[in-house]
C-alpha positions as CSV (number, residue, x, y, z in Angstrom):
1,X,-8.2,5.3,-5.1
2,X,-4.5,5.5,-6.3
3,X,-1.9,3.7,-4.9
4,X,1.1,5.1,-3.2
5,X,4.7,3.9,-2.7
6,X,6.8,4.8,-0.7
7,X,10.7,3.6,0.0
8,X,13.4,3.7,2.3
9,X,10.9,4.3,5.4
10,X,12.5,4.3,8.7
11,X,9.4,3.0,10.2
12,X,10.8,-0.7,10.1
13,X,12.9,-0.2,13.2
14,X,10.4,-0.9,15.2
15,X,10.7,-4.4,16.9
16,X,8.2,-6.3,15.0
17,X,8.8,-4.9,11.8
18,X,12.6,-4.9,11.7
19,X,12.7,-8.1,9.4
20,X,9.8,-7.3,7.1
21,X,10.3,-6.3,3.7
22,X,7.2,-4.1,3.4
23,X,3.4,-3.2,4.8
24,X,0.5,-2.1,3.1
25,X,-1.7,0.9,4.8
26,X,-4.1,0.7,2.2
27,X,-4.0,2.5,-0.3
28,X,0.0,3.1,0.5
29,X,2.6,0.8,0.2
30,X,6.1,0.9,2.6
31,X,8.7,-0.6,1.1
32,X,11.5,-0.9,4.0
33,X,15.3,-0.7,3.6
34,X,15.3,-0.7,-0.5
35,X,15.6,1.6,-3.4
36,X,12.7,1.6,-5.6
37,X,15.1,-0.4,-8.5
38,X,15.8,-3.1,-5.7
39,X,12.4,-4.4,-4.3
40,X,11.6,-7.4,-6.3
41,X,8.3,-7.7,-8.6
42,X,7.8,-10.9,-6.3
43,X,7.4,-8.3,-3.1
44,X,5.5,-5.7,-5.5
45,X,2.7,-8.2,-6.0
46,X,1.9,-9.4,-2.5
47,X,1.8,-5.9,-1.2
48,X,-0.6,-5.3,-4.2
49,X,-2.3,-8.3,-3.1
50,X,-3.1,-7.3,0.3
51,X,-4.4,-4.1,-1.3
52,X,-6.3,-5.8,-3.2
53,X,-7.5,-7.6,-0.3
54,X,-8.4,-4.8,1.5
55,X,-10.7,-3.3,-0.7
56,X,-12.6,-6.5,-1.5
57,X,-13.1,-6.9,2.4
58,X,-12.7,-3.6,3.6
59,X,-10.1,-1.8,5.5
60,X,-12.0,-2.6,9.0
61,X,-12.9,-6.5,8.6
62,X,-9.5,-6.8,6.7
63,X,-7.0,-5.6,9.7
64,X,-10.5,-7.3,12.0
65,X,-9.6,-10.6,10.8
66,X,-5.6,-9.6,10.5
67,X,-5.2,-9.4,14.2
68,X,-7.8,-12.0,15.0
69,X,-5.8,-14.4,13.0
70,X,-2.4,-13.6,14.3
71,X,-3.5,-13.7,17.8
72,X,-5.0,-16.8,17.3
73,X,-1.9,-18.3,15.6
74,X,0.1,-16.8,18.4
75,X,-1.6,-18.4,21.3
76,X,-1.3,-21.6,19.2
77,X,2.5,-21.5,18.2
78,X,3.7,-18.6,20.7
79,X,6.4,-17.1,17.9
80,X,5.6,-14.2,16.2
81,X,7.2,-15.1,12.8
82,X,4.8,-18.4,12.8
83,X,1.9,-16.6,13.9
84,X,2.6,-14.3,11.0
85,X,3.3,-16.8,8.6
86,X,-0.4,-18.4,9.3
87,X,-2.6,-15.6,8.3
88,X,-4.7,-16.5,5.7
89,X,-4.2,-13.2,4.0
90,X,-0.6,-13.9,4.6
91,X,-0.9,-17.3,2.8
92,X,-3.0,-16.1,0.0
93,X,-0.9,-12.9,-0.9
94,X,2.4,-15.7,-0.8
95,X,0.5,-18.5,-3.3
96,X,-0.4,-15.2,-5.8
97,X,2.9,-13.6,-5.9
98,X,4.4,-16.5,-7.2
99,X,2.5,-16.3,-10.6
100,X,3.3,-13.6,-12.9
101,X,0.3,-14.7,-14.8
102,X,-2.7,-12.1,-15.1
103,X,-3.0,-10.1,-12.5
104,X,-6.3,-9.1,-10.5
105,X,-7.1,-5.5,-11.8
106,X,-7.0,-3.0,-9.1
107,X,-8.7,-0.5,-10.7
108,X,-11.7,-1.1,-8.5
């Protein structure tokens, strides 16, 4: 399945995505508010990371345990940026980006 990228979406004015950089609908990627040339690699590889997460879990358990976990963290912390910020897929796709070090292969 190719992956598509899209930029500039005016989908981020809604409320809860007004301050996020991207999303992933796998297998598309929305980049929000930036020119292709401006989104940095950094960004480029969590988004791929989540797609990458989604296939290896599948797009149903993935945005399952997606919710699950931010309603969880939200009951616990009641802030939406924390409850975020506590996703394990969240976490995981924030420790890879920082390597630019061999990437997972997507090609599966």
């Amino acid at each position: 399945m190719k992956i598509k990228f899209y930029f500039n979406s005016p989908i981020f004015s809604l409320p809860l995505l007004n301050k996020a950089l991207a999303v992933t609908i796998c297998p598309c990627v929305v980049f929000f508010r930036e020119e292709r040339e401006k989104v940095s690699p950094r960004t480029i590889r969590h988004e791929l990371i989540h797609v990458y997460q989604m296939r290896k879990h599948g797009l149903l358990k993935f945005y399952y345990l997606y919710l699950y976990n931010y309603i969880k963290n939200y009951l616990k912390y009641k802030d939406h940026y924390k409850a975020y910020a506590y996703i394990p897929f969240e976490i995981e796709a924030r420790l890879k980006s920082l390597s630019t070090e061999a990437f997972v292969s997507l090609d599966t």
